[in-house]
C-alpha positions in Angstrom: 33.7 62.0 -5.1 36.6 59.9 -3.3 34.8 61.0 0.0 31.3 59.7 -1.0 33.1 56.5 -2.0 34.4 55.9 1.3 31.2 57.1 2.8 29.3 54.3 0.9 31.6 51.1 1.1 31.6 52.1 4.9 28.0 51.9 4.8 27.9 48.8 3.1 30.3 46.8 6.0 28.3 48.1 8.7 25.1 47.0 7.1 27.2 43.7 6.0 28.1 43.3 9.6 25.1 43.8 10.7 22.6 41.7 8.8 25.4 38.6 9.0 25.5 39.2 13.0 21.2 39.1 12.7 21.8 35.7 10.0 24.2 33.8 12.6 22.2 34.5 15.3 18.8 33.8 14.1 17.3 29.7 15.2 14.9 28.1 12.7 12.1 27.3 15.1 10.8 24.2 13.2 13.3 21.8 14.4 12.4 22.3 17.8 8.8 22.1 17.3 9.2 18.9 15.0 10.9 17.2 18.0 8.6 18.8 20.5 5.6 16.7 18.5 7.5 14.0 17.7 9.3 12.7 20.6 8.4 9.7 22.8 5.1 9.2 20.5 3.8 5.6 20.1 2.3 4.3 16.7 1.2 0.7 16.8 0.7 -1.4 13.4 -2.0 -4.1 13.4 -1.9 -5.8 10.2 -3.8 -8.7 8.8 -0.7 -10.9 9.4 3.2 -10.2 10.2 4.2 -12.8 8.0 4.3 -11.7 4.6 6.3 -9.1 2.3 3.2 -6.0 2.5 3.3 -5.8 6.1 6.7 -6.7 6.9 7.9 -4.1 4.4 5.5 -1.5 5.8 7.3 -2.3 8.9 10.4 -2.1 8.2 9.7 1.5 6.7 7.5 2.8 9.6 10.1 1.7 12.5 13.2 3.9 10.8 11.5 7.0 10.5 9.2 6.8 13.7 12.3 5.4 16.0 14.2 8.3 14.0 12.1 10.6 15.2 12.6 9.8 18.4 8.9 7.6 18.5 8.1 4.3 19.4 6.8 1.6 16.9 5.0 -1.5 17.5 3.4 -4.2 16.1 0.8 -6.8 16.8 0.6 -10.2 14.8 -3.4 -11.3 14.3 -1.6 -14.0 12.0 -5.1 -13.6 9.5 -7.5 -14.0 12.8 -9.8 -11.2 12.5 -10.5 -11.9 16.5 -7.1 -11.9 17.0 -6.9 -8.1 15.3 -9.9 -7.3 17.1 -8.1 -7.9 20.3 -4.9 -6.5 19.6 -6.3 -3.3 18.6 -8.7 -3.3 22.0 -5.8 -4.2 23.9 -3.8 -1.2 22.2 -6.5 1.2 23.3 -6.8 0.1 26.6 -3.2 0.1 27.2 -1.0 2.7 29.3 0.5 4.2 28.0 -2.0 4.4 24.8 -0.6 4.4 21.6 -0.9 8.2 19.9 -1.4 6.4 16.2 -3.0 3.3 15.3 -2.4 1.8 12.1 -4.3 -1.0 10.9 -4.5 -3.5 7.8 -8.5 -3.7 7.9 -9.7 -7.7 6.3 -12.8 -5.8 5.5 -15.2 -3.3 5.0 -16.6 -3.4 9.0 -15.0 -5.7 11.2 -13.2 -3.0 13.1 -15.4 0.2 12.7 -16.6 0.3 16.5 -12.9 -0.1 17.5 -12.0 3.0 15.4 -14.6 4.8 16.9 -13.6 4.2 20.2 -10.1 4.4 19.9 -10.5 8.1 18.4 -12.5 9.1 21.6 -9.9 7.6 23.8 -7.6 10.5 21.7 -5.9 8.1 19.2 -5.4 8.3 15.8 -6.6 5.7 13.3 -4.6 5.4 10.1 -6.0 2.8 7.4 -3.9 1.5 5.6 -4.0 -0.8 1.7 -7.9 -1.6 2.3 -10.5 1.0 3.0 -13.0 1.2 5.7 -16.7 1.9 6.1 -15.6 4.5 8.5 -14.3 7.8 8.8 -11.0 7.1 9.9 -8.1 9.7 10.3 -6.7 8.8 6.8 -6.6 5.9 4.5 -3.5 5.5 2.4 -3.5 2.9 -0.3 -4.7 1.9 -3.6 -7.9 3.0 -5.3 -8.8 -0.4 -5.9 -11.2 0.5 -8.4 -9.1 2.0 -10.9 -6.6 -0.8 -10.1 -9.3 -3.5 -11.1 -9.3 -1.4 -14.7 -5.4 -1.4 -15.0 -5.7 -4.8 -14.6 -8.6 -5.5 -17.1 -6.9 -3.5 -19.9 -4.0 -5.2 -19.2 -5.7 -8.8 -19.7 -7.7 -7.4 -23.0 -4.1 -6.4 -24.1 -2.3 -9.7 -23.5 -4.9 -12.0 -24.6 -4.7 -9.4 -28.1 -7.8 -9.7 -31.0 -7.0 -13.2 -31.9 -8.0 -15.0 -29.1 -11.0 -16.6 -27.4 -11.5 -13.7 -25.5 -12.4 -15.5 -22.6 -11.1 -14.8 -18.6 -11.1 -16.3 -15.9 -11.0 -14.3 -12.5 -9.4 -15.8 -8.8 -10.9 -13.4 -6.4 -10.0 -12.9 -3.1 -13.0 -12.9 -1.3 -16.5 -11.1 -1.1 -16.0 -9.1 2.0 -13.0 -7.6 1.2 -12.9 -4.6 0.0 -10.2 -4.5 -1.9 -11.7 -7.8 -3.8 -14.9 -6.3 -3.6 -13.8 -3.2 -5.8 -11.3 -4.9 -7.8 -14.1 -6.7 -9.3 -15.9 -3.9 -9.7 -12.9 -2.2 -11.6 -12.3 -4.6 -14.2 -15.7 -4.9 -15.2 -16.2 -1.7 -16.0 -13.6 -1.7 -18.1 -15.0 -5.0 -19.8 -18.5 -2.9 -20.3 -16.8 -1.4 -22.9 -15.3 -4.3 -24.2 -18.3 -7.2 -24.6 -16.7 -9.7 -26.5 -14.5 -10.6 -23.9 -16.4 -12.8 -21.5 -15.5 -13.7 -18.0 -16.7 -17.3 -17.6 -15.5 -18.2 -14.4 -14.8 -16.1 -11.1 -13.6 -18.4 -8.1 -12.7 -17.0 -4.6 -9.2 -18.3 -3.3 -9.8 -17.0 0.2 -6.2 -15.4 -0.4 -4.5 -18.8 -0.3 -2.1 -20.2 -2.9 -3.3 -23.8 -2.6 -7.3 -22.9 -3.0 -6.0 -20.7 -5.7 -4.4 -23.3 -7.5 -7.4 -25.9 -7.2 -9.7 -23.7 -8.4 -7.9 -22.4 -11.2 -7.0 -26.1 -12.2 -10.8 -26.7 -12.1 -11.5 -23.7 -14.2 -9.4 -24.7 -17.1 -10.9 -28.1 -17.4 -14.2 -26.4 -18.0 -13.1 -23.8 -20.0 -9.4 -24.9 -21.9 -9.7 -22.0 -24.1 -9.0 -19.2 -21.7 -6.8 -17.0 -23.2 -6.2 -14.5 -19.7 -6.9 -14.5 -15.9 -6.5 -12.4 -13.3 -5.9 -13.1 -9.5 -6.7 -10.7 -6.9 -3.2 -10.9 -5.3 0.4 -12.1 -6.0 0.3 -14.0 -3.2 -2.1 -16.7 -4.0 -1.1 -15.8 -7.9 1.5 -17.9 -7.1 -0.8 -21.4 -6.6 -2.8 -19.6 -9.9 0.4 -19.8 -11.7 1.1 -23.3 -10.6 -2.0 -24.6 -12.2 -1.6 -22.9 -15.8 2.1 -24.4 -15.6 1.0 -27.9 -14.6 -2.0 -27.5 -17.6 0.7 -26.4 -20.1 -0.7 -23.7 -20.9 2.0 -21.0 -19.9 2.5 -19.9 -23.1 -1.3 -19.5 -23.7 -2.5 -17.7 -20.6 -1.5 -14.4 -19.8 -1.6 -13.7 -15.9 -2.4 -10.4 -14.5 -2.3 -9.9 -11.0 -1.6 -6.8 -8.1 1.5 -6.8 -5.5 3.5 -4.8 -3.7 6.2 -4.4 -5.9 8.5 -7.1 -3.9 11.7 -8.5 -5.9 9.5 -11.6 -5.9 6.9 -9.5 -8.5 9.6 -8.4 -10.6 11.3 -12.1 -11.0 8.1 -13.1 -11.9 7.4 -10.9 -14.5 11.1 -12.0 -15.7 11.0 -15.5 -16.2 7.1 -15.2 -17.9 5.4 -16.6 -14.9 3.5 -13.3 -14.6 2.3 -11.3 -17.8 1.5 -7.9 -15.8 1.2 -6.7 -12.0 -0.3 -3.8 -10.9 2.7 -3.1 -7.9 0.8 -0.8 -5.1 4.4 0.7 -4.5 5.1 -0.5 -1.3 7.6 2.2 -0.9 6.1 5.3 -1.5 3.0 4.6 0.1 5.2 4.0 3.5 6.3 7.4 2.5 2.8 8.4 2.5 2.1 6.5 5.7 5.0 8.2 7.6 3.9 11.6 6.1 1.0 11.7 7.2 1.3 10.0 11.3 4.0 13.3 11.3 1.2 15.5 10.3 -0.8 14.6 12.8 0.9 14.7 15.7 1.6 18.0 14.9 -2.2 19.5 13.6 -3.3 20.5 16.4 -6.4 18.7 15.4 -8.6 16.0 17.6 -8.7 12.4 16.2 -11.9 11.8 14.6 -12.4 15.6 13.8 -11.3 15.1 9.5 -10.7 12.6 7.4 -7.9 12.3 4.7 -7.2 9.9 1.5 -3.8 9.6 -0.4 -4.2 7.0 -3.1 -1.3 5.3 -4.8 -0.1 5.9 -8.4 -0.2 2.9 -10.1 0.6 1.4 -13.6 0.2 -2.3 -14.8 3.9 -2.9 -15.0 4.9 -5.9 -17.4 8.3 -7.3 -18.6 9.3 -4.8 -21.3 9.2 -2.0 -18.6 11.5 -3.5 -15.8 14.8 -1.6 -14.8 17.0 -2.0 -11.8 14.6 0.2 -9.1 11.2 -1.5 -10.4 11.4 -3.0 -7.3 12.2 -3.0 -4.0 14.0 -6.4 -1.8 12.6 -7.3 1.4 15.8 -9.0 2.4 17.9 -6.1 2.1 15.4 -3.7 3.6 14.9 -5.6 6.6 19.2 -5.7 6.6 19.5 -2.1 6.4 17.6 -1.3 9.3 
């Protein structure tokens, strides 16, 4: 018995020995291929405009983990020209060396479908980003601004509550948009199935605080007893807000609207300026964004050959659900890198 012991716990070390030896001296092979992929790759961002918190945040996200990587990151500043985006990204294209990911901020629905097309022959990837396309681009990432439009509608219903006049008001973007365009077409399906409350006036703000403002003052002097509104964005939100404030009516109008989830959203939401937002996460859909450039570089696959969507979760946050990480600061974003 004492022999077969020794037999067997011999055994055991050389077969301890051996499988540790094989352990030490085995390489993952992912790292190397990650880098292989990875390394000296150019991404270029061109988004409606540099200069406020959406694209500066994406920014900010996109050039840590692509210079990380060992990539390069770019960006091009249309400053809202839709020429001005059309050129950078034909510029882009045309460049040497060529960027291997485009990602663009789209003002509409077709503006820049020819230039996708031709930068995906030319071998680039086209990433769509926060507004879709009428084009089959490598991947949109953003919201599904459909079911947005209902979080925001039953969030209006909600505020304005049973007693009141039922009656909203709307400050749309624009109607070329697409994320205006099904926004609006959100929220009324949500008020289908809710016909007593009536939207009696829908102005277009062009996304600009001041237009917002003037037409929302306009809108209550024709219809005082509106009880909720919703703008399109928290950006011109801002001149809606102004104009409920300078009618008096702050306490009387709940205001619904959709960010990205900037300190500036949750402030709002603090000091009653803002009843709900519907934050697009600005944080984990750069997550997404950064995901999926990584994936392609290393499918194997040829731009234009599939197309991929990764919507945003999304809840109509209001003051009672605010904590600490609700959200994110630009300022010390942009410090941090």
């Amino acid at each position: 018995m004492n022999s077969f012991k020794k037999t067997l716990v011999a055994a055991t070390a050389v077969m301890t020995l051996a499988f540790g030896s094989a352990a030490v001296a085995q390489e993952d092979p992912g790292p190397a291929a990650y880098a292989a992929a990875m390394k000296d790759k150019r991404v270029v961002m061109v988004p409606m405009a540099m200069g406020f918190d959406l694209a500066q945040g994406w920014a900010a996200y996109l050039k840590k983990e692509i210079e990380g990587f060992g990539g390069v990151f770019e960006t091009r500043d249309p400053n809202w020209s839709i020429e001005a985006g059309a050129q950078a990204i034909t510029e882009a294209i045309s460049s040497d060396p060529k960027p291997n990911v485009l990602v663009v901020h789209s003002p509409d629905l077709n503006s820049y479908a020819k230039l996708f097309k031709k930068a995906q022959k030319e071998g680039i990837f086209v990433v769509a980003i926060d507004n879709p396309v009428n084009y089959p681009v490598d991947a949109f990432i953003g919201s599904d601004w459909d079911r947005l439009g209902q979080l925001e509608a039953e969030a209006v219903i909600k505020g304005c509550g049973e007693n009141s006049s039922k009656q909203i008001g709307l400050v749309q973007g624009d109607q070329v948009n697409a994320s205006s365009l099904y926004q609006y077409a959100g929220i009324m399906k949500v008020l289908e199935k809710h016909p007593d409350f009536k939207v009696v006036a829908k102005p277009d703000s062009n996304w600009d605080a001041t237009t917002a403002r003037n037409v929302t003052t306009t809108m209550l002097q024709q219809f005082p007893d509106i009880c909720g509104i919703i703008d399109f964005w928290d950006g011109d939100a801002t001149g809606t807000a102004a104009a409920i404030r300078e009618a008096g009516k702050q306490d009387k109008i709940f205001l619904v609207t959709t960010g990205g989830g900037e300190k500036v959203d949750c402030d709002a939401l603090e000091n009653g300026t803002f009843g709900a937002v519907v934050m697009t996460e600005l944080a984990g859909q750069s997550r997404d964004i950064n995901a999926i450039i990584k994936y392609l570089l290393q499918s194997g696959q040829a731009p234009g050959t599939a197309s991929t969507y990764i919507y945003t979760l999304e809840k109509a946050t209001t003051k009672a659900d605010l904590k600490p990480s609700t959200c994110w600061d630009l300022k010390a974003l942009q410090a941090a890198n």
